[in-house]
C-alpha positions as CSV (number, residue, x, y, z in Angstrom):
1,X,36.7,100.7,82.7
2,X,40.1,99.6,83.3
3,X,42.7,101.8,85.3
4,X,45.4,102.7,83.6
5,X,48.1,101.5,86.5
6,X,51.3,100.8,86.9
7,X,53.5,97.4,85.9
8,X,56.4,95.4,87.8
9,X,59.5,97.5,89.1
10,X,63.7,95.9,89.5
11,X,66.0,96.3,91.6
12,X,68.1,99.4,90.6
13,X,65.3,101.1,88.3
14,X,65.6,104.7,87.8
15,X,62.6,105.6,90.3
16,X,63.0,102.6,92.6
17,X,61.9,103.9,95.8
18,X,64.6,105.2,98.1
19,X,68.3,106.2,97.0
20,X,71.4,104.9,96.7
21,X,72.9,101.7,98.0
22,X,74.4,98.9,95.9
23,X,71.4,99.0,93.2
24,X,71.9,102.2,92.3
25,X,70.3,105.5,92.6
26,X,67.0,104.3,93.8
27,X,68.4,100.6,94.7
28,X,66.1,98.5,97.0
29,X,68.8,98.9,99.7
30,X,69.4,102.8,99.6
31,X,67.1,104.6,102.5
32,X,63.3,103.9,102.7
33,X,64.3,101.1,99.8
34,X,62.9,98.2,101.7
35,X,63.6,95.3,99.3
36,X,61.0,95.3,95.9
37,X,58.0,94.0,97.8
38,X,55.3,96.5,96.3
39,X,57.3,98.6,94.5
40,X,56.6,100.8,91.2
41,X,58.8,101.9,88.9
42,X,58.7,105.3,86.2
43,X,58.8,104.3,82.6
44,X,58.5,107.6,81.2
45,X,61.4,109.3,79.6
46,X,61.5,111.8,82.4
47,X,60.8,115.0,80.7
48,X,57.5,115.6,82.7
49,X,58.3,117.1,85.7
50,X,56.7,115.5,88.8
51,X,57.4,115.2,92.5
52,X,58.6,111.7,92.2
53,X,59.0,111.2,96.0
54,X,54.9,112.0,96.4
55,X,54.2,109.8,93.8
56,X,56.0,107.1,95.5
57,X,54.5,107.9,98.8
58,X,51.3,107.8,97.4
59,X,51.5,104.3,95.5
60,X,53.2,103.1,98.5
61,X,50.2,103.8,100.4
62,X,47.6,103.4,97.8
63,X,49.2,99.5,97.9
64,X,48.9,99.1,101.7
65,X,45.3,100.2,101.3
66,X,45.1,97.5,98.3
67,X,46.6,94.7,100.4
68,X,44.0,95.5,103.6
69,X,41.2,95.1,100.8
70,X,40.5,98.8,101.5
71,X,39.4,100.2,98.4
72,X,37.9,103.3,99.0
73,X,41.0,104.7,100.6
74,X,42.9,102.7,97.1
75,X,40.5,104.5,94.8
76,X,40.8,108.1,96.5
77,X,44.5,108.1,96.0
78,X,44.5,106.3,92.6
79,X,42.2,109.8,91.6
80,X,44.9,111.6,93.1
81,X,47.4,110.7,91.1
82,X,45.6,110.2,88.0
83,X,45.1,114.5,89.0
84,X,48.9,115.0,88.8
85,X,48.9,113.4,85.8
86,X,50.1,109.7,86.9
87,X,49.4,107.0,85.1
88,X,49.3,103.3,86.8
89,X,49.7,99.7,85.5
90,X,49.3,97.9,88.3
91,X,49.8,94.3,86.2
92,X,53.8,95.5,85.4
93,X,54.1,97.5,88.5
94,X,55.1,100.3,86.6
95,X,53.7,104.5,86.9
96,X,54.0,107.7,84.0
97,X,53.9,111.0,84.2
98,X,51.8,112.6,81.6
99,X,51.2,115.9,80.6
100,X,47.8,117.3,81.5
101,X,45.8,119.0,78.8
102,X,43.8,121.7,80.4
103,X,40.7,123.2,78.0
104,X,41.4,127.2,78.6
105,X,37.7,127.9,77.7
106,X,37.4,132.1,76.1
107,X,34.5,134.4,77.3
């Protein structure tokens, strides 16, 4: 099974982590920016409504676990997010929100 992950961010993206400086809303040099190193960025079109900052938080962490070759912790907030209905490709660095179809099952 392959995890659906999240692909390669740039400076100034729309969900670059941390807000403005030069590169924009977002920029690497806005607060809590910290250059790209290990950054995602959102591809969707936006019209799923997420807390963008948790996700960020969580991927930031999830890659921190992922550099100390601790999976476990990795995989427990991978699940997470896949919950809130985030998608990851790791490969382009990139995250989605989708829309979670719940099954409303009648008595």
């Amino acid at each position: 099974m392959t995890p659906d992950v999240w692909p390669g961010g740039f400076p100034g993206g729309p969900d670059w982590r941390g807000s403005g400086g030069p590169g924009g809303p977002g920029g690497p040099s806005g607060p809590g920016g910290g250059g790209g190193q290990g950054m995602y960025r959102r591809i969707d079109d936006g019209s799923t409504r997420i807390d963008v900052e948790r996700v960020n938080s969580l991927l930031a962490s999830r890659n921190d676990f992922r550099r100390a070759r601790n999976f476990t912790e990795a995989d427990m907030i991978q699940r997470e997010l896949v919950g809130m209905g985030v998608r990851i490709d790791d490969r382009g660095r990139t995250w989605r929100a989708v829309t979670i179809a719940i099954k409303v099952q009648s008595i």
